[in-house]
N, C-alpha and C positions, 0 to 999 in steps of 0.2 A: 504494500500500500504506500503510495508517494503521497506526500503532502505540496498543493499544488495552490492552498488559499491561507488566507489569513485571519480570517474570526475566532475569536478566543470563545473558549466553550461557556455558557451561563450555566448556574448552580444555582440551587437554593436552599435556605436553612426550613429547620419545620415551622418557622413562625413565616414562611412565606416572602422571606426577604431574601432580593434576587441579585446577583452579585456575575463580575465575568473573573474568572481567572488568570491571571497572569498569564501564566506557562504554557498552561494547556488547551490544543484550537479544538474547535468546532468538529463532531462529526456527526452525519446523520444517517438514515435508513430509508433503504430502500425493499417495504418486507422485511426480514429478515438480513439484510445482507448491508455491513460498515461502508458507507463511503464518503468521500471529501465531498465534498458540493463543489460543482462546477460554478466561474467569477460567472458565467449568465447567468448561472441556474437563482442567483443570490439578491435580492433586491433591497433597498430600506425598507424594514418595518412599514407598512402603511400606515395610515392616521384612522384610529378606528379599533386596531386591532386591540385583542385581551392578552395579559400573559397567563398563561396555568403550571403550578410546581403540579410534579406528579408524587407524591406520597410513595415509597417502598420500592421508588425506580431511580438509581442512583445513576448520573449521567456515564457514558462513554466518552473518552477523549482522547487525542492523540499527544503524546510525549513525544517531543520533536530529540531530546536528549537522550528516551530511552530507545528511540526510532520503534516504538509497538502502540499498541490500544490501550488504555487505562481506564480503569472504577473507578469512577472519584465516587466511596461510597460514607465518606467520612469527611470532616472537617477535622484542622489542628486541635479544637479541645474535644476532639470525641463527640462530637453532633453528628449524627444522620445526615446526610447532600440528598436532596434530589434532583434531578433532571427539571426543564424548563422546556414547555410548549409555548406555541402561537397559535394562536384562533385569528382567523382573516377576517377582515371585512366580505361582504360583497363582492364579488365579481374576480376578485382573484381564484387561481386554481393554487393549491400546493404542490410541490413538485415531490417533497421526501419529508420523513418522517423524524423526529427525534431519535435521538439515539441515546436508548437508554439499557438495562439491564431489567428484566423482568422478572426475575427469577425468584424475589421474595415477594411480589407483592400477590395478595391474599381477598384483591376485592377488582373489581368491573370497573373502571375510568367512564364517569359519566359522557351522556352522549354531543360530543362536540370533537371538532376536527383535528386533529391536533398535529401541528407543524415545527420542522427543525428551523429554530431562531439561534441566530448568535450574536456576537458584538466585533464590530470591524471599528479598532482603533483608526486604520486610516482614514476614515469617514468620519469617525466620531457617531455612529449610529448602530442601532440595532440591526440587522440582514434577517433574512427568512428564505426561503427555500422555496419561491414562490413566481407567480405568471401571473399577470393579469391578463384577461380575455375577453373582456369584455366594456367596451368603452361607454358605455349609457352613467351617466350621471345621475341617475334618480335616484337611484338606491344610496348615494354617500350617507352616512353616518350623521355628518353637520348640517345635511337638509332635514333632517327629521326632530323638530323643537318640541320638546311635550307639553310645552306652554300653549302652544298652537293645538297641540293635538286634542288637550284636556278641554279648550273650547270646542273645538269642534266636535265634541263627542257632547258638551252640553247640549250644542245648536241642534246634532241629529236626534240626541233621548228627548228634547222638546217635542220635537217636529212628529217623533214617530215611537210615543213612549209607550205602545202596546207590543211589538215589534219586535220577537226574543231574538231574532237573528240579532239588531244592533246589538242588543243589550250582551251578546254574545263575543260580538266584535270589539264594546266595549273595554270587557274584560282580554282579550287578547292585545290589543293598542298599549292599555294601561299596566298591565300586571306583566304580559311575557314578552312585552315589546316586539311586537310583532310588526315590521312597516309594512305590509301589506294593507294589515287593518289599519294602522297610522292610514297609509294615504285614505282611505275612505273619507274618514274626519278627517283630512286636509283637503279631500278635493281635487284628487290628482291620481293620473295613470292610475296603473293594475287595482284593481278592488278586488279582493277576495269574497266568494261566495260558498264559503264551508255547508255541507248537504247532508253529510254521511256518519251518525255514529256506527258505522258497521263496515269490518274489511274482512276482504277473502282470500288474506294473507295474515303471515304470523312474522314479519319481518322483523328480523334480528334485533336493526335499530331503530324500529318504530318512535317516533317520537312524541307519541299522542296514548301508546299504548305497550304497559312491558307487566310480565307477572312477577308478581310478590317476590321479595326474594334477594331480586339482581338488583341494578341501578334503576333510580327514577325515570318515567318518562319527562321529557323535556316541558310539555304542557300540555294542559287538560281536552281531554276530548269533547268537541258536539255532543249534547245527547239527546237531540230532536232532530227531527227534519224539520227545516223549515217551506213555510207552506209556500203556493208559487205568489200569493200576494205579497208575502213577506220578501220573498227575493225581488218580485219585480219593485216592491219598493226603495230598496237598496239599489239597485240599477239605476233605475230610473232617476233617482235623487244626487248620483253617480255622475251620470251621463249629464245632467243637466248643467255640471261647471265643470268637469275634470278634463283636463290637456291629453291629449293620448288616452281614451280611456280603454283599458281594456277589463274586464269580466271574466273572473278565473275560478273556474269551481278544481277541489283538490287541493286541501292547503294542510298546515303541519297540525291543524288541530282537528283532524276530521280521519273517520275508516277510508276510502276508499268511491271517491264518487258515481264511478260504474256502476255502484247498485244501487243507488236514483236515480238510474237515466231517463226514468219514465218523468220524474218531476224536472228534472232540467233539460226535456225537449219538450214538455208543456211549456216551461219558461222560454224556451229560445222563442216558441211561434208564438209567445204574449208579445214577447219584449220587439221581436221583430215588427209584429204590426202595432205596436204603440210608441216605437222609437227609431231613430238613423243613427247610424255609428256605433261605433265601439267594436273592439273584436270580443269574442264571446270566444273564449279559450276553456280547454279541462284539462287538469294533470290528473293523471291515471294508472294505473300498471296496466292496462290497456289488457285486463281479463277477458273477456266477454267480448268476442268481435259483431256478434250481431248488435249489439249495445252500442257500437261504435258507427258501425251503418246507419243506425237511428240517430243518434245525434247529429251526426252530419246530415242526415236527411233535414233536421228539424231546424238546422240553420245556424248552427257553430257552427266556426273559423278556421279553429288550431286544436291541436291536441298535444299535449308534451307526456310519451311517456317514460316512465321511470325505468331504468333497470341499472341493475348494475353489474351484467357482463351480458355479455350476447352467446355465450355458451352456457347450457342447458346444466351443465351439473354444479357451474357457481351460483348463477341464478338461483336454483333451486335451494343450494342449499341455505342463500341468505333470507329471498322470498317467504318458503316455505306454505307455499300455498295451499288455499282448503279449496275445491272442486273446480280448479282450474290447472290447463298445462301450461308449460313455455312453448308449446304451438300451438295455442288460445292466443299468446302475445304475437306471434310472429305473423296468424292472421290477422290480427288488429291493424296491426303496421299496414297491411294490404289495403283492409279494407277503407285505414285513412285516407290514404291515397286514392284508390277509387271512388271517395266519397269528396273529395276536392278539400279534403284539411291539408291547413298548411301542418307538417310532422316533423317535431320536434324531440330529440330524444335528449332524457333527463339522466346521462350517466354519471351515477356515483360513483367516484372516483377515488380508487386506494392506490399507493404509490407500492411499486413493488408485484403488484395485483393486477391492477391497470393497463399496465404496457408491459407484460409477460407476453413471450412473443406469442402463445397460443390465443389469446385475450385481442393482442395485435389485429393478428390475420382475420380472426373470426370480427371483429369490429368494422374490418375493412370490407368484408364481405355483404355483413349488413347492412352498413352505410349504399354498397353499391346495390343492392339486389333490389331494396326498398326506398331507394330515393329518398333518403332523409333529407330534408329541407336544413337543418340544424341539429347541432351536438352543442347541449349545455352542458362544461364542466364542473359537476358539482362536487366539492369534499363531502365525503361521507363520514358522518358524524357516528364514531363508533369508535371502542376501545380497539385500539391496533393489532393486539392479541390475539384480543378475541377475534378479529373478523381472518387474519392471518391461520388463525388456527380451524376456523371453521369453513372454509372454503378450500384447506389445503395448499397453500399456499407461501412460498418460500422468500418468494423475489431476483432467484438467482436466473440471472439472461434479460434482465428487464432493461429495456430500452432506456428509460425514462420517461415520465411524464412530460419532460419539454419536447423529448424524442418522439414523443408522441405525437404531441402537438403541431409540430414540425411537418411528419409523416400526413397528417388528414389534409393539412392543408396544400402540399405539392400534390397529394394523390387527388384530393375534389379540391380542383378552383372553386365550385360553386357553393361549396358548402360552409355555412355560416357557423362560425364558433364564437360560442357568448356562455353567457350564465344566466340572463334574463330570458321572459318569453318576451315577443317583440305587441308593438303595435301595428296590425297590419295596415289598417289608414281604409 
């Protein structure tokens, strides 16, 4: 292993105070597998992002003096070290993972993404292991004021204080900080229109929904359908000031919207003959193809669906689905397409996992056979471990994540790579 960068490695004590080392640089993971981070691969820190000490995972680093790998699994008075993540804003992709030791820790790293950060003296800045891909500005961090947001959530509980959907969204604006439901009460692009407390998946990292036991879900589930008055109120109130508006059922606090398609293609042909514009989008695991024909019949846009490999035995085993296959999804994809959606795929994204050349070629396949319009690169929010250990997965041959990116983009000129769903106009 040659040492080819400069970032000194970040440590932390157990009270959470975060420190770089001297001595020892930066190394991070790919999977399973130690590497330097490449000077592209390495950006500043974005403005936005979180730090996370990881508990019982003592960093990796490289001794330029002893020329090997190091634990730093201790401090000079006998303290515990741990390891240091990064949580990204928006629209960055991560490239590699921390690099840490696993080997004591005893509990599930809750659900958030977690990236190799270090400290580059010659900048004077924090680096991260990371790409941005995505150029829309709506999502920043400093557009989103909760001082604006907490009125505008008065102005809608006035207007429409019978109305559990708001009163629903309220709670996700205010409490899990959600900017989707932010922009509702502000009045701008994507609106979220959660449908479904019910999925027909058991997915790994659910974020709405996990059993007793492991780690928390991230935030609370739907636990109503809401009726089609109540959404087209939410639309329509939508529609009425917001810039780009677009209308997206599928969001993190909901099962699964596929299995209200019948209420959200009643909606699509209210909203269509009571209103102009907006794109009317669903994010999906895009189970049920015939579900998928109906909607598009009914007058949706776009569809983004989620997966997070295009091979049948990762899929499965993160999905874990109840009475659907991964050729339920592969029809889906068809039938978007022959239904005039614009097709979107929502790939979550593990570094190591990812661009494993078998992961590769079958990605490439996909992309060409189904005309995907779009590849949104999303970090998949999940303990590294875990998700490495349950889809079998090593990391060793993997391209990289920027090699990846690299790769979609020579092979489809036409293919769009973001992290948002778009506004079609």
């Amino acid at each position: 292993m040659e040492n080819t960068i400069t970032p000194r490695l970040l440590f932390a004590d157990r009270q959470g105070n975060i420190c770089d080392h001297p001595d020892l640089a930066m190394l991070a993971a790919s999977g399973d597998q130690l590497v330097f981070p490449a000077p592209d691969d390495l950006i500043p820190l974005p403005p936005g992002s979180r730090f996370f000490y990881l508990p019982q995972c003592p960093p990796l680093a490289w001794d330029d003096e002893l020329e090997q790998v190091v634990c730093l699994d201790e401090l000079d008075a006998g303290e515990p070290c741990f390891g240091v993540s990064a949580f990204l804003p928006p629209a960055y992709t991560r490239l590699l993972l921390p690099a840490v030791s696993y080997a004591d820790k005893d509990y599930q790293l809750p659900l958030w993404a977690y990236t190799a950060v270090g400290w580059s003296p010659e900048i004077n800045k924090y680096v991260v292991a990371a790409r941005r891909v995505d150029e829309n500005r709506q999502w920043e961090p400093d557009r989103f004021d909760d001082r604006e947001v907490v009125a505008g959530v008065e102005r809608q509980l006035a207007r429409f204080p019978d109305n559990r959907l708001v009163h629903h969204l309220r709670r996700c604006a205010l409490e899990d900080h959600c900017f989707a439901a932010k922009n509702f009460f502000l009045g701008r692009w994507e609106c979220p229109l959660p449908v479904s407390p019910v999925c027909n998946a058991r997915c790994l990292g659910c974020l709405s929904w996990q059993p007793e036991g492991g780690f928390d879900a991230s935030q609370d589930r739907i636990d109503f359908v809401p009726s089609v008055d109540e959404l087209l109120q939410v639309a329509l109130a939508h529609l009425e000031v917001a810039e780009n508006p677009v209308l997206s059922f599928g969001q993190g606090c909901e099962g699964d919207p596929i299995l209200q398609a019948e209420t959200i293609c009643a909606f699509a042909r209210r909203l269509r003959v009571e209103a102009d514009g907006g794109t009317l989008n669903v994010n999906t695991n895009a189970s049920l193809p015939e579900k998928v024909a109906a909607m598009a019949a009914a007058g949706m846009d776009s569809i983004r669906v989620s997966m997070n490999s295009p091979r049948k035995s990762t899929y499965l085993a993160y999905y874990r689905p109840r009475g659907y296959t991964f050729e339920n999804v592969l029809t889906s994809l068809r039938s978007a397409k022959e239904g005039g959606l614009h097709l979107a795929l929502n790939l979550l994204v593990m570094p190591g996992v990812t661009d494993a050349p078998e992961e590769v070629e079958a990605l490439l396949g996909l992309i060409g056979e189904y005309e995907i319009d779009q590849v949104q690169m999303r970090n998949l929010n999940i303990d590294p471990r875990l998700y490495l250990e349950t889809v079998g997965a090593t990391g060793e041959g993997a391209i990289g994540i920027g090699g990846l990116l690299d790769l979609l983009t020579a092979e489809f000129p036409g293919l769009e790579i973001g992290y948002f769903n778009r506004y079609l106009g």
